[in-house]
mmCIF file of the N, C-alpha and C atoms, coordinates in Angstrom:
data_MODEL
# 
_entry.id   MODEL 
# 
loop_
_atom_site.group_PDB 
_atom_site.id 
_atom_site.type_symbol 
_atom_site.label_atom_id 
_atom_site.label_alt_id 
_atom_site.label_comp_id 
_atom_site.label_asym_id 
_atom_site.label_entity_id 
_atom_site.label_seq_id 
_atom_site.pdbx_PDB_ins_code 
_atom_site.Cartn_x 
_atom_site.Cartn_y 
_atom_site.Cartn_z 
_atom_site.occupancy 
_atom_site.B_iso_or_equiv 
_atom_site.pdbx_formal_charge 
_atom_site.auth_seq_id 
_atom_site.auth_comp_id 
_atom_site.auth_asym_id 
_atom_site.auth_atom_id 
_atom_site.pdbx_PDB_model_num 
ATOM 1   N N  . UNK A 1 1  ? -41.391 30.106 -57.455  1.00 0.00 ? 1  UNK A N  1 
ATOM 2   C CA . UNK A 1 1  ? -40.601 30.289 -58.657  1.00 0.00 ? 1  UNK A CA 1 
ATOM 3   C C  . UNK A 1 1  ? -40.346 28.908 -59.267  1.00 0.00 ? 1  UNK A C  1 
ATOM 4   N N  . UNK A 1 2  ? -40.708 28.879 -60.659  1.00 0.00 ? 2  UNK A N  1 
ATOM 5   C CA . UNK A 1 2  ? -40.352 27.527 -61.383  1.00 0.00 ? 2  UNK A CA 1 
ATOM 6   C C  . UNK A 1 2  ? -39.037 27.367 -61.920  1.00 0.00 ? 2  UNK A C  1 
ATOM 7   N N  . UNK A 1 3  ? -37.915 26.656 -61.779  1.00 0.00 ? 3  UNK A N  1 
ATOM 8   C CA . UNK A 1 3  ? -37.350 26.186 -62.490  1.00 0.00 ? 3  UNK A CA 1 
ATOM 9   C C  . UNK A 1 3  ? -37.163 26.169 -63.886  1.00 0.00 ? 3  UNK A C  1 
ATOM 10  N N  . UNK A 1 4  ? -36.307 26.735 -64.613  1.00 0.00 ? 4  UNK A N  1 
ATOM 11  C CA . UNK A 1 4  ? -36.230 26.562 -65.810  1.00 0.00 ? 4  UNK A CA 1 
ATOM 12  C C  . UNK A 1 4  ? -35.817 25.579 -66.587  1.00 0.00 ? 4  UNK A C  1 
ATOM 13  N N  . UNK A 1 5  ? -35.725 24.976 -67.658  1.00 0.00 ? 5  UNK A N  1 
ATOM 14  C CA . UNK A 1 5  ? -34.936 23.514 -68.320  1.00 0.00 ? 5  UNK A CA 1 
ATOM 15  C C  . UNK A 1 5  ? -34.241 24.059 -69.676  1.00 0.00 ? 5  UNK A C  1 
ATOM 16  N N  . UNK A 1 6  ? -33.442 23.822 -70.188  1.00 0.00 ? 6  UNK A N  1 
ATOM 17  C CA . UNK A 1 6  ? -33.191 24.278 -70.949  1.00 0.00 ? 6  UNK A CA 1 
ATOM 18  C C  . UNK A 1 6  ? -33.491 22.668 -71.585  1.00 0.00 ? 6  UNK A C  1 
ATOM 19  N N  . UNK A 1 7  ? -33.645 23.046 -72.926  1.00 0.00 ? 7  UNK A N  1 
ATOM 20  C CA . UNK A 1 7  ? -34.374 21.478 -74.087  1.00 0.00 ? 7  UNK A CA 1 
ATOM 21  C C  . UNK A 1 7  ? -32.922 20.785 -74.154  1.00 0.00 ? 7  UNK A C  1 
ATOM 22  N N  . UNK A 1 8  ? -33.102 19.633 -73.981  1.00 0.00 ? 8  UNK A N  1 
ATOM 23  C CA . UNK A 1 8  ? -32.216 18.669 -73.926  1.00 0.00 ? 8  UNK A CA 1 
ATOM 24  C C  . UNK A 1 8  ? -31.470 18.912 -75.519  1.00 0.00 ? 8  UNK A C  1 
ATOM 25  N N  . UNK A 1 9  ? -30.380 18.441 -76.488  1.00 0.00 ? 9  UNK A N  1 
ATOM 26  C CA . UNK A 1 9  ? -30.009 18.874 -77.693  1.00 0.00 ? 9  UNK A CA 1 
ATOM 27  C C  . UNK A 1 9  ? -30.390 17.638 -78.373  1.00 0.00 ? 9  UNK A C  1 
ATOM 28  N N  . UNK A 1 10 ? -30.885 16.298 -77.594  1.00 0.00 ? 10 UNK A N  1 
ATOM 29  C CA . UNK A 1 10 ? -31.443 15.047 -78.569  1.00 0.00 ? 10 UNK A CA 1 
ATOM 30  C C  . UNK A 1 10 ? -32.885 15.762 -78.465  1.00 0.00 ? 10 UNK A C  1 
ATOM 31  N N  . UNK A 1 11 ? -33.407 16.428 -77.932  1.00 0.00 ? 11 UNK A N  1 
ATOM 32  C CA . UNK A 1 11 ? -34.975 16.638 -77.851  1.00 0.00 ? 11 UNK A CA 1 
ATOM 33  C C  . UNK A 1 11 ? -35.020 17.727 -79.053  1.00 0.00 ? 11 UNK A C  1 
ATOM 34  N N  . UNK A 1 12 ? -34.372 18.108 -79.161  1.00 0.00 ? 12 UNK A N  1 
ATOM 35  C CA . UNK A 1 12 ? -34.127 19.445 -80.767  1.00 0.00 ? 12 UNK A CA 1 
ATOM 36  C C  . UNK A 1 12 ? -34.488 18.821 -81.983  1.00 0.00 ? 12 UNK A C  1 
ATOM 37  N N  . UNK A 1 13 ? -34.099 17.609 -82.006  1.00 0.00 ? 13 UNK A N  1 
ATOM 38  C CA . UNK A 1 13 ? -34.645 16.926 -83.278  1.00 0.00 ? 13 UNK A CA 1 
ATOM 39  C C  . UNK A 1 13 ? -33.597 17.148 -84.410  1.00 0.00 ? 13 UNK A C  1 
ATOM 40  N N  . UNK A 1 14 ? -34.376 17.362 -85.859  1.00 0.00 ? 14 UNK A N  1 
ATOM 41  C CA . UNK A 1 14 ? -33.132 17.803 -87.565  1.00 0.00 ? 14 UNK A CA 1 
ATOM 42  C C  . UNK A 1 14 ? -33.569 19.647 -87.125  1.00 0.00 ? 14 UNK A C  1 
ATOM 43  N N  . UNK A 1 15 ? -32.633 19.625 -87.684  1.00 0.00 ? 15 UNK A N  1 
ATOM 44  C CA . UNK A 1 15 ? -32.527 21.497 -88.317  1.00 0.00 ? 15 UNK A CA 1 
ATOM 45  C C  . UNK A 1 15 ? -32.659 21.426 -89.317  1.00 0.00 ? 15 UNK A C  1 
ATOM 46  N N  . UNK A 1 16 ? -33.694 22.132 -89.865  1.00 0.00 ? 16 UNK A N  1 
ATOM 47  C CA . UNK A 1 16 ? -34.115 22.345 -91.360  1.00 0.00 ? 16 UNK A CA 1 
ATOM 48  C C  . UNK A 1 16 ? -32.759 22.746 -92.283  1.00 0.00 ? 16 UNK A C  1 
ATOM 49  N N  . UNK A 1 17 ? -31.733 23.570 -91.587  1.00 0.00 ? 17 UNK A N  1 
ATOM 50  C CA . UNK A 1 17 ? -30.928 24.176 -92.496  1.00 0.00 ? 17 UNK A CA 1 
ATOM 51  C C  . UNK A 1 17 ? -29.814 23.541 -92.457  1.00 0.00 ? 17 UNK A C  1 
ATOM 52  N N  . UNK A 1 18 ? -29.637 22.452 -91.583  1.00 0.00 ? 18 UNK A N  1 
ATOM 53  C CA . UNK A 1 18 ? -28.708 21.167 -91.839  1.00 0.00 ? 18 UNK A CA 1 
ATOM 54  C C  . UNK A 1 18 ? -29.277 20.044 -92.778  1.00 0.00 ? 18 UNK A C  1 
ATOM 55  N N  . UNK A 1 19 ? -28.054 19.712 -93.466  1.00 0.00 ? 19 UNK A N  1 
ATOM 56  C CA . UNK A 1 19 ? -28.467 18.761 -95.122  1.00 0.00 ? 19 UNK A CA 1 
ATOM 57  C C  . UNK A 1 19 ? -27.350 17.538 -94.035  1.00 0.00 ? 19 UNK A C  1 
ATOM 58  N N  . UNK A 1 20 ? -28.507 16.047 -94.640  1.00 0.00 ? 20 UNK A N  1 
ATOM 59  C CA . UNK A 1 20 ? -27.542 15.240 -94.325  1.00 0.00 ? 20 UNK A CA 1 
ATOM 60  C C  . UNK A 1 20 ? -26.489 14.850 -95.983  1.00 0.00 ? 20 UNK A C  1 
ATOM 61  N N  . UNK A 1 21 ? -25.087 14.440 -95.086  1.00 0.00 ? 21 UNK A N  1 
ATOM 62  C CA . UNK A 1 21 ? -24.272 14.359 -96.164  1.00 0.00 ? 21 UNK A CA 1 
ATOM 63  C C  . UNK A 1 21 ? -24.069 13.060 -96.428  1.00 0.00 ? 21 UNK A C  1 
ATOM 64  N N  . UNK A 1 22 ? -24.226 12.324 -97.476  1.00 0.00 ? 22 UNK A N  1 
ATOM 65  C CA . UNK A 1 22 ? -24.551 11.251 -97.894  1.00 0.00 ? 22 UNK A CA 1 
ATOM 66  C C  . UNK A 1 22 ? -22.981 10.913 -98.516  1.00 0.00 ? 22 UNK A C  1 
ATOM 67  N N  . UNK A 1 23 ? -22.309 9.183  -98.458  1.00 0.00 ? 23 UNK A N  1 
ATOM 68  C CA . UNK A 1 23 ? -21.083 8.721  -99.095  1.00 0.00 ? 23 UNK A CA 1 
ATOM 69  C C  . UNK A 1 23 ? -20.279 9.516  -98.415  1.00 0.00 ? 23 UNK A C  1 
ATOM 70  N N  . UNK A 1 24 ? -19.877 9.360  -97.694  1.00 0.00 ? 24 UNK A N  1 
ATOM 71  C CA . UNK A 1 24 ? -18.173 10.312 -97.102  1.00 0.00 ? 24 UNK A CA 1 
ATOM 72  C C  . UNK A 1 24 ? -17.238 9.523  -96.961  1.00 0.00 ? 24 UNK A C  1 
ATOM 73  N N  . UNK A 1 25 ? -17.488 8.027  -97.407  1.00 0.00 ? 25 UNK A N  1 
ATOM 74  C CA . UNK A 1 25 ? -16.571 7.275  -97.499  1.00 0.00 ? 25 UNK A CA 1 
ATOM 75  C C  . UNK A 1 25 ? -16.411 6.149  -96.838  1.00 0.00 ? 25 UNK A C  1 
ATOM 76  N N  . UNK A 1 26 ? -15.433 5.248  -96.509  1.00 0.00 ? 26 UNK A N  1 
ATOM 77  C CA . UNK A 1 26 ? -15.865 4.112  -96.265  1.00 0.00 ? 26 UNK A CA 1 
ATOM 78  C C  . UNK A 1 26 ? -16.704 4.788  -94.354  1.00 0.00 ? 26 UNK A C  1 
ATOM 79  N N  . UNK A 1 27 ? -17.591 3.398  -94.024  1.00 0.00 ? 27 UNK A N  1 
ATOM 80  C CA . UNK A 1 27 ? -18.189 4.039  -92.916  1.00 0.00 ? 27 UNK A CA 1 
ATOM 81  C C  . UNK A 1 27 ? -18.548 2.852  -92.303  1.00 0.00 ? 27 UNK A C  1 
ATOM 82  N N  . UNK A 1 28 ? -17.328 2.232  -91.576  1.00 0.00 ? 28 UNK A N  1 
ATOM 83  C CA . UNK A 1 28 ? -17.944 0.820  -91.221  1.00 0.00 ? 28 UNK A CA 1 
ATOM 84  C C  . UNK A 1 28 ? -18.502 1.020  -89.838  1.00 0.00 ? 28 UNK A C  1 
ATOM 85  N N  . UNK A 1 29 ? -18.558 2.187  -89.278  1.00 0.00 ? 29 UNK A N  1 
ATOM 86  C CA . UNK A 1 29 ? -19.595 2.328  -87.965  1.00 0.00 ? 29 UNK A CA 1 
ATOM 87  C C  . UNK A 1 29 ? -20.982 2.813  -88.082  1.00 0.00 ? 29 UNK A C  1 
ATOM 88  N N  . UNK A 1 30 ? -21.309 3.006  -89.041  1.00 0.00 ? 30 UNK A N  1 
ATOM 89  C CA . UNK A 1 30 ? -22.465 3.722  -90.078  1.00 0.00 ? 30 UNK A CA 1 
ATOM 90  C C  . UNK A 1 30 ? -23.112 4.948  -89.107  1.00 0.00 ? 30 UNK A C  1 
ATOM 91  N N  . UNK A 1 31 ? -21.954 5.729  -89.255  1.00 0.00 ? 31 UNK A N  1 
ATOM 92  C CA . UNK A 1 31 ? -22.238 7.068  -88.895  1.00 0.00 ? 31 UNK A CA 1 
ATOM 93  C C  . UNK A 1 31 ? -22.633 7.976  -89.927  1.00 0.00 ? 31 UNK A C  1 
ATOM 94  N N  . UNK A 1 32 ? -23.493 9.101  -89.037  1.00 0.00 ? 32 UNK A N  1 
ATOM 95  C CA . UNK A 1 32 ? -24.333 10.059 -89.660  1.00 0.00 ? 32 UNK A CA 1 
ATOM 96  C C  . UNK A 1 32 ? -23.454 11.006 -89.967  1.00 0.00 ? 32 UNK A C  1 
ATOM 97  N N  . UNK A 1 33 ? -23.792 12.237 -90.998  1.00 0.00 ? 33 UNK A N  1 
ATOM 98  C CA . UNK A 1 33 ? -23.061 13.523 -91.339  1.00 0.00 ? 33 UNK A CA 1 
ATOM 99  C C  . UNK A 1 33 ? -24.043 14.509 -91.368  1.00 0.00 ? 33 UNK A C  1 
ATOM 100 N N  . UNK A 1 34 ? -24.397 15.624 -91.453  1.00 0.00 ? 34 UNK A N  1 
ATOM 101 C CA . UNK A 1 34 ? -24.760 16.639 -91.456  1.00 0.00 ? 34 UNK A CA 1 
ATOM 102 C C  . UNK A 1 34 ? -23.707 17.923 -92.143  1.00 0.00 ? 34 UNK A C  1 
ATOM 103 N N  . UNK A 1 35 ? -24.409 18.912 -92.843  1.00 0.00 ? 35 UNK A N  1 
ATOM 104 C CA . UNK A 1 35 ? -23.431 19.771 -93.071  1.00 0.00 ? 35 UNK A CA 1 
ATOM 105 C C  . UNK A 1 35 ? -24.527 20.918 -93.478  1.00 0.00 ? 35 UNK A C  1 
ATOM 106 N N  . UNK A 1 36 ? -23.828 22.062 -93.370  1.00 0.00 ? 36 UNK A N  1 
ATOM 107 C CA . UNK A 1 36 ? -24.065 23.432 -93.550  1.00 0.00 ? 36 UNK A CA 1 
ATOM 108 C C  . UNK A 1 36 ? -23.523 24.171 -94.303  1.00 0.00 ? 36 UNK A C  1 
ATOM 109 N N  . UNK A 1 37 ? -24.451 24.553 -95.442  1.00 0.00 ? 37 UNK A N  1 
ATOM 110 C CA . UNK A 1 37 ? -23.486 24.994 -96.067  1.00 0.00 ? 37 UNK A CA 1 
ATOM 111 C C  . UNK A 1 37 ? -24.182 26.792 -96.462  1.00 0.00 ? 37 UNK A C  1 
ATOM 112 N N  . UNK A 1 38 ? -23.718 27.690 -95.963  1.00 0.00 ? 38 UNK A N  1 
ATOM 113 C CA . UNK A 1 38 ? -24.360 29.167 -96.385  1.00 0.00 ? 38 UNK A CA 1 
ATOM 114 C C  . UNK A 1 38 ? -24.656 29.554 -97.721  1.00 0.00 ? 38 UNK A C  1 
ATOM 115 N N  . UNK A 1 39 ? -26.012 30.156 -97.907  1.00 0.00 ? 39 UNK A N  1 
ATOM 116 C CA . UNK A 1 39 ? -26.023 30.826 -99.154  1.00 0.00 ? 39 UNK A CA 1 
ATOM 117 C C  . UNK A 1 39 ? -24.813 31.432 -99.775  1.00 0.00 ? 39 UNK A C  1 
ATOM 118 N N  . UNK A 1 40 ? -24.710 31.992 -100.751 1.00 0.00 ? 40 UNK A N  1 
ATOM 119 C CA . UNK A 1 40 ? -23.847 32.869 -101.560 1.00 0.00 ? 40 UNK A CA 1 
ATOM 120 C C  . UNK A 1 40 ? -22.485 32.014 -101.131 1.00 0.00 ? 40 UNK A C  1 
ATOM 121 N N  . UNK A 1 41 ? -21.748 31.040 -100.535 1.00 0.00 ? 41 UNK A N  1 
ATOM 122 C CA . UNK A 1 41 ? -20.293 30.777 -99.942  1.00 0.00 ? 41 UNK A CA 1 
ATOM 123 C C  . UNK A 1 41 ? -19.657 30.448 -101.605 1.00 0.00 ? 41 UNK A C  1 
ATOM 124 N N  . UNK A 1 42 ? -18.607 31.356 -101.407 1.00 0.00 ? 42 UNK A N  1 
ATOM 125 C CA . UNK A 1 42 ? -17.797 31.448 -102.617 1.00 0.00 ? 42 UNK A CA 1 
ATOM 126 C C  . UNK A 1 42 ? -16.953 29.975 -102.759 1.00 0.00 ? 42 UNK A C  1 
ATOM 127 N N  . UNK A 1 43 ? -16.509 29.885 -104.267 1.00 0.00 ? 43 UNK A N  1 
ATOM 128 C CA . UNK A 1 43 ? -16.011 28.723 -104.326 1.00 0.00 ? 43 UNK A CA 1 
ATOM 129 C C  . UNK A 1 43 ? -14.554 28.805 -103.952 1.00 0.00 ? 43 UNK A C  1 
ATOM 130 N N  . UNK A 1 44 ? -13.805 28.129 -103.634 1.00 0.00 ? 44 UNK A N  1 
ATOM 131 C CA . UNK A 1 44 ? -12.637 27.544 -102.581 1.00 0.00 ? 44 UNK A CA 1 
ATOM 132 C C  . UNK A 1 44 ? -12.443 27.936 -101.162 1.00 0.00 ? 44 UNK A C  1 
ATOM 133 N N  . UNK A 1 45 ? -13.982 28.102 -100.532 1.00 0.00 ? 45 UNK A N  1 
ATOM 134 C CA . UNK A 1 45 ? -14.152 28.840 -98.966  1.00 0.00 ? 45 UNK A CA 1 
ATOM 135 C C  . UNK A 1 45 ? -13.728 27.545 -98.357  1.00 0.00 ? 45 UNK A C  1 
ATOM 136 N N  . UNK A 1 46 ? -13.228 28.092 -97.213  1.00 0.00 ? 46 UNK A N  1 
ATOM 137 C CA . UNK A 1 46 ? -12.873 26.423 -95.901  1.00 0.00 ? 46 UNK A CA 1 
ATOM 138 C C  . UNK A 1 46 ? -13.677 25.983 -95.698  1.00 0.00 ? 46 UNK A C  1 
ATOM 139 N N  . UNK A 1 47 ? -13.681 24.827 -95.129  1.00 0.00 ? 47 UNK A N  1 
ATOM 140 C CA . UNK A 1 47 ? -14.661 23.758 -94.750  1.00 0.00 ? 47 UNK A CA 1 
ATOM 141 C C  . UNK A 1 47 ? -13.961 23.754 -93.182  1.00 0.00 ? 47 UNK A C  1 
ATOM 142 N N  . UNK A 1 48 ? -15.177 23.870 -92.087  1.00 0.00 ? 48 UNK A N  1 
ATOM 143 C CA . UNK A 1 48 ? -14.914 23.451 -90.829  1.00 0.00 ? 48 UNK A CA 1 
ATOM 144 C C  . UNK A 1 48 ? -15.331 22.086 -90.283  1.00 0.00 ? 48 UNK A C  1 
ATOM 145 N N  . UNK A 1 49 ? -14.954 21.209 -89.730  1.00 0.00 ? 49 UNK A N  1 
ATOM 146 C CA . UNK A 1 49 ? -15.456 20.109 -89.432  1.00 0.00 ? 49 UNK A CA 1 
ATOM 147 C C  . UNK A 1 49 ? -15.782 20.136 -87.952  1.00 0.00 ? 49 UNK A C  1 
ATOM 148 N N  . UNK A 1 50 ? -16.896 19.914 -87.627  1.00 0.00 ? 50 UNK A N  1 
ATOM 149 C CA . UNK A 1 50 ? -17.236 20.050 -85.920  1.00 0.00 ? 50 UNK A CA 1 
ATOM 150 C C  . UNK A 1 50 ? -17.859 18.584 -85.455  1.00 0.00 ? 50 UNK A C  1 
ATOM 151 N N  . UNK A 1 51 ? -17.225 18.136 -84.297  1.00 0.00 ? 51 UNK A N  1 
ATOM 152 C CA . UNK A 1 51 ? -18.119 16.692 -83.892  1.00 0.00 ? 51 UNK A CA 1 
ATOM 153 C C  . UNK A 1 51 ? -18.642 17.507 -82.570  1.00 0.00 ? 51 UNK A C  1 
ATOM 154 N N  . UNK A 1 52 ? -19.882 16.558 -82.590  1.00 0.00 ? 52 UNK A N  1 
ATOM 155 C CA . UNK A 1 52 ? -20.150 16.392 -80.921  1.00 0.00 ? 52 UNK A CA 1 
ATOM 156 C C  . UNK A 1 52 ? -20.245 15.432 -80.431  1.00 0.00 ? 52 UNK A C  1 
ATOM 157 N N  . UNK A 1 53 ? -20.346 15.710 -79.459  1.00 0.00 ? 53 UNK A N  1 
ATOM 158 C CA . UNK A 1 53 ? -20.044 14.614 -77.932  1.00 0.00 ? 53 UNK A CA 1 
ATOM 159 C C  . UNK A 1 53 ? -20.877 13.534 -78.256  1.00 0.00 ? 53 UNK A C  1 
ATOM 160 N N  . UNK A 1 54 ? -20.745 12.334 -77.762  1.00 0.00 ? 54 UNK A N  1 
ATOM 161 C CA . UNK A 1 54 ? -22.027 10.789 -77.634  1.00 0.00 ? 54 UNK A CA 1 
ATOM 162 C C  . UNK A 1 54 ? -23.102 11.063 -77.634  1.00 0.00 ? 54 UNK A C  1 
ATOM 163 N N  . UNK A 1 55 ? -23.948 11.935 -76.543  1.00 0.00 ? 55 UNK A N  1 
ATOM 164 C CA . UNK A 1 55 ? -25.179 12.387 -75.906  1.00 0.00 ? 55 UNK A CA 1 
ATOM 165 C C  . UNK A 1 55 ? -25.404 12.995 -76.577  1.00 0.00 ? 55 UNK A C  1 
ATOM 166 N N  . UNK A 1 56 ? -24.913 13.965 -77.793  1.00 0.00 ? 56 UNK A N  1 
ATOM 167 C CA . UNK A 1 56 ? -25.603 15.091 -78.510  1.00 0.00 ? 56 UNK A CA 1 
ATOM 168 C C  . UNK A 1 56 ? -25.901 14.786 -79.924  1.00 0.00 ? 56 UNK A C  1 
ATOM 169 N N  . UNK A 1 57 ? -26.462 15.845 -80.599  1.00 0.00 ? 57 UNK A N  1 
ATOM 170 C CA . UNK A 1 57 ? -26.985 15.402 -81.919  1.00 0.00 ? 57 UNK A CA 1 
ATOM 171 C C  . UNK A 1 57 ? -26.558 16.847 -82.489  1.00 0.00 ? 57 UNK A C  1 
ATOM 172 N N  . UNK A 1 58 ? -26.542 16.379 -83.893  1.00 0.00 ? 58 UNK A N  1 
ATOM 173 C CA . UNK A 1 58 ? -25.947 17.892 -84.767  1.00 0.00 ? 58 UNK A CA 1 
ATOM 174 C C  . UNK A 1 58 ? -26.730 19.270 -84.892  1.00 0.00 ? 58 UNK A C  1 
ATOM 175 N N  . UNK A 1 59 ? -27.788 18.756 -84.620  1.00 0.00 ? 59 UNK A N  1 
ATOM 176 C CA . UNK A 1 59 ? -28.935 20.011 -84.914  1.00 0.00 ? 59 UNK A CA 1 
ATOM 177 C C  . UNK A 1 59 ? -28.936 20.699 -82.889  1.00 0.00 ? 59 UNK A C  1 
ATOM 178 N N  . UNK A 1 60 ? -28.951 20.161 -82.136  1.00 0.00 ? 60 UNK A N  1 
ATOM 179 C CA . UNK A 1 60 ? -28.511 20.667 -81.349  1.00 0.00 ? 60 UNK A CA 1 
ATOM 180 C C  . UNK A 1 60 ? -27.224 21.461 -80.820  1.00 0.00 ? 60 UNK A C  1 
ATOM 181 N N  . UNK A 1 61 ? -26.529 20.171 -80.906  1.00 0.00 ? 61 UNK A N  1 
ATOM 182 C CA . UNK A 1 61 ? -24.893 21.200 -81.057  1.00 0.00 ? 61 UNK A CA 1 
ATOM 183 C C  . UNK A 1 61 ? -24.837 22.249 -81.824  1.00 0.00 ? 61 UNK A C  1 
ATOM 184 N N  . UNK A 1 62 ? -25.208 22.146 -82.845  1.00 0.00 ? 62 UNK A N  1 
ATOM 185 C CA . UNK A 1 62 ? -25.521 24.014 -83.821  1.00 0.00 ? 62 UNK A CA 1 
ATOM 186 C C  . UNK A 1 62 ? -26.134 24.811 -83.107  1.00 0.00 ? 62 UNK A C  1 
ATOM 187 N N  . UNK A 1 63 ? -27.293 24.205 -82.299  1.00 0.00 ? 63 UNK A N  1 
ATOM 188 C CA . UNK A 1 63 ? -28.074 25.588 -82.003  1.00 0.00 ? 63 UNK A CA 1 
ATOM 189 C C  . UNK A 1 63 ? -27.531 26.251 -80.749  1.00 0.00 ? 63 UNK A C  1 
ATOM 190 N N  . UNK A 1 64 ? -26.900 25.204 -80.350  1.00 0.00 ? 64 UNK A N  1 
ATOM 191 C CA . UNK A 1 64 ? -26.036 26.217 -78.470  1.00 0.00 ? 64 UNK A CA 1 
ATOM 192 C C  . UNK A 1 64 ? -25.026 26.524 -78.584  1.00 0.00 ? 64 UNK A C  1 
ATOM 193 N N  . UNK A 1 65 ? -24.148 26.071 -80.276  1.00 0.00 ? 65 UNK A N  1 
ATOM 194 C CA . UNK A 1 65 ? -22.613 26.730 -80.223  1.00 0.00 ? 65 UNK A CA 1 
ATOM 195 C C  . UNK A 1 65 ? -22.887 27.581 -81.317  1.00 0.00 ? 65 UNK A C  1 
ATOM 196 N N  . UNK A 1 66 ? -23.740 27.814 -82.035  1.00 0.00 ? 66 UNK A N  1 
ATOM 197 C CA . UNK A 1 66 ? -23.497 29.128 -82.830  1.00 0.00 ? 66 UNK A CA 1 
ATOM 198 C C  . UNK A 1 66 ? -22.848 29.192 -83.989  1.00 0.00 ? 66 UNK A C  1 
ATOM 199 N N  . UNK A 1 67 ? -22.432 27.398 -84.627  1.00 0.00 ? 67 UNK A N  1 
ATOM 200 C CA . UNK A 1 67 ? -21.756 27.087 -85.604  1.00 0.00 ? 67 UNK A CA 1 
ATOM 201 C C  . UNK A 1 67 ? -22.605 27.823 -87.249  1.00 0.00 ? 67 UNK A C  1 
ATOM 202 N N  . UNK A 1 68 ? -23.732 27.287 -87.475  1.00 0.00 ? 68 UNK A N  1 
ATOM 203 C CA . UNK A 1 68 ? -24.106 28.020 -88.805  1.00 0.00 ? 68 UNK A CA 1 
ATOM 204 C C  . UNK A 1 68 ? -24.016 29.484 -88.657  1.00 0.00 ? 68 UNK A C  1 
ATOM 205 N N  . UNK A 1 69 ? -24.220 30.067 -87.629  1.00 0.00 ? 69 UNK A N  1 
ATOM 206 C CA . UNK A 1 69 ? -24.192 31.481 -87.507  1.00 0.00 ? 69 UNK A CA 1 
ATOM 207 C C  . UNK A 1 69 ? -22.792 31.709 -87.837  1.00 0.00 ? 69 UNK A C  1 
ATOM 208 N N  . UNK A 1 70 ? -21.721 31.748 -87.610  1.00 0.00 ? 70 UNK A N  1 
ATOM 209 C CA . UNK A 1 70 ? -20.401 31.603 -87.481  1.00 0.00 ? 70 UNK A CA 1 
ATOM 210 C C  . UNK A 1 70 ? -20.151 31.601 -89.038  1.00 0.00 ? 70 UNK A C  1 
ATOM 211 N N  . UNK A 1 71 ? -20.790 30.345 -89.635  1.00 0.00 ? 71 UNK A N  1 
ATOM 212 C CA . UNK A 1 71 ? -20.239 30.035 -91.191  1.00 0.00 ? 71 UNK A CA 1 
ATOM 213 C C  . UNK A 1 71 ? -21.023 31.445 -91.956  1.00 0.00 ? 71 UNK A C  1 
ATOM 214 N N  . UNK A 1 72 ? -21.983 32.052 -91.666  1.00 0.00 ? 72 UNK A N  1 
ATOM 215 C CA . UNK A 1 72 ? -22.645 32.862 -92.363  1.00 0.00 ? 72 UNK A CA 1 
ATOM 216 C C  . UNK A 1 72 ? -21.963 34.202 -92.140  1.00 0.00 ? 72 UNK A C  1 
ATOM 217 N N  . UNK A 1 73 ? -21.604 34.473 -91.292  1.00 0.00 ? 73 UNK A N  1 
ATOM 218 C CA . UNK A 1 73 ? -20.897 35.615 -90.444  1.00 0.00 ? 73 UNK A CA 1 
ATOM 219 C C  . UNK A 1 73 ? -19.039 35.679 -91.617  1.00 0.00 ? 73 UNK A C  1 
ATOM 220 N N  . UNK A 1 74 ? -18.545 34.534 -91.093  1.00 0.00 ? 74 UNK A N  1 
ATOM 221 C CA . UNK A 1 74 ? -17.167 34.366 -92.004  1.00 0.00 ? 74 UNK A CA 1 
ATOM 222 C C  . UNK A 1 74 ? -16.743 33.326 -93.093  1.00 0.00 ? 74 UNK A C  1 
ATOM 223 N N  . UNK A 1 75 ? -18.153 33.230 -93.544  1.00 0.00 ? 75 UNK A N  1 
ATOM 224 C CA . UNK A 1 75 ? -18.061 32.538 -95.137  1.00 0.00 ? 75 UNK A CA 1 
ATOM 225 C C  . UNK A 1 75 ? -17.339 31.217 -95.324  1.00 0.00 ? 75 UNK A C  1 
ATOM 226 N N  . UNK A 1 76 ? -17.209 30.099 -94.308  1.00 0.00 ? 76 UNK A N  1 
ATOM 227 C CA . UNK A 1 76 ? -17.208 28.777 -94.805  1.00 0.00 ? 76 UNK A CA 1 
ATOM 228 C C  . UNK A 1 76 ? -18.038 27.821 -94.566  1.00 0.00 ? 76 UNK A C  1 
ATOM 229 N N  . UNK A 1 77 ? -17.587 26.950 -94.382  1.00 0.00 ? 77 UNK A N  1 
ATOM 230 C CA . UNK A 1 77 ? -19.107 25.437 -94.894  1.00 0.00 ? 77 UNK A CA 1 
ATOM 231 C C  . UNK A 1 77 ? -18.812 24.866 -93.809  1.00 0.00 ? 77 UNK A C  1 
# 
């Protein structure tokens, strides 16, 4: 029996349906943004803000917590 691996979340790479977010303000550690934003999301819907951990990357963290699914499901960004 082989062992399974599950893909590391830096080995995931961009998610097509994550936009990077460009100017968020001053950024003297020159950190990255990402954001999601659902078709049809009505105007004055919430905005959720999610970080991940050191080791992880955004397109991963989306895909094992279920975050864009979530925004599409209950309509915020």
């Amino acid at each position: 029996m082989q062992a399974r691996h599950a893909a590391h979340p830096a080995d995931l790479g961009a998610s097509d349906h994550l936009r990077t977010l460009a100017d968020f303000g001053t950024n003297p550690g020159e950190l990255g943004a990402k954001v999601y934003i659902p078709n049809g999301l009505s105007k004055g819907a919430a905005g959720v803000v999610v970080l991940h951990g050191c080791t992880q990357n955004a397109a991963g963290y989306d895909h094992h917590s279920g975050w864009s699914q979530l925004a599409d499901e209950a309509g915020f960004a």
